[in-house]
C-alpha positions, 0 to 999 in steps of 0.5 A: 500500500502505498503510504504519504511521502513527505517531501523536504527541499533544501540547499547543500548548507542546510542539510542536517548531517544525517539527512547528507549520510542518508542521501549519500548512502542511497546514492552509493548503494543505487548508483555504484552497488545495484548498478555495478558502476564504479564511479565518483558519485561526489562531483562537487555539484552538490553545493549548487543543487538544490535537493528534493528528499522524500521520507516514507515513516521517516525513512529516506525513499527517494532524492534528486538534485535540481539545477538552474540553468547555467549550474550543470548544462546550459538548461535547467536539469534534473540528476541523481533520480533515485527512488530505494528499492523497496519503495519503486512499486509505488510510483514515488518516482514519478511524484518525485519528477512531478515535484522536480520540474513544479520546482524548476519552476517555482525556485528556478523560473525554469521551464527548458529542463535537460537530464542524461537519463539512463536508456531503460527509463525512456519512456518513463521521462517520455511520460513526464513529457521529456523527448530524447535530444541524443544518441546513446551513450555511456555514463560510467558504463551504463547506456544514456541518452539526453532528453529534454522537456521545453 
């Protein structure tokens, strides 16, 4: 059954140091562990992004970075989408982008939004209304392709 998400926004400064632990593990044990992708997952663009954390019952079920234009492509962009494993059934990952592009929006004025998105959830972002922009690529070995939403 899926439960009530309550959603926190804020910048890298205002995180509490368990929330960063939280967010920092989920990350690692999605994007490294599960997807077997040996990468630096601490780009330093964390300090620009604002951050959308959803918690089910106090625990962390799913994140992403938010970035104005200019701070990560020349678009606005939407990274690190991520929804823990035992909550994905749900569909918190599309409440999670419905609130990433609102704040586009509402913090940012932005409405031309980028993401490298990971190939297998194309239509998935298709269903947010984004298009694919690009060929396939690697990012850290997993295929990708950009898309965006105007």
């Amino acid at each position: 059954m899926k439960k009530d998400i309550l959603w926190k926004v804020n910048r890298f400064d205002e995180f509490t140091i368990n929330e960063l632990y939280d967010i920092l593990h989920l990350r690692c044990k999605i994007f490294v562990v599960e997807q077997d992708a040996p990468y630096l997952d601490l780009d330093y663009k964390d300090q620009k992004a604002l951050h959308l954390h959803g918690y089910v019952d106090n625990k962390l079920a799913a994140y992403c970075r938010i970035f104005k234009a200019g701070d990560y492509f020349d678009e606005a962009s939407i990274g690190r989408v991520i929804v823990a494993e035992e909550y994905r059934k749900y569909g918190y990952g599309n409440d999670l982008m419905k609130k990433a592009i609102e704040l586009e929006e509402s913090v940012f004025g932005e409405t031309r939004i980028t993401i490298s998105g990971q190939l297998y959830l194309k239509k998935f972002y298709e269903s947010l209304g984004f298009r694919q922009t690009s060929e396939m690529y690697l990012e850290d070995g997993i295929p990708h392709i950009e898309m965006k939403k105007e």
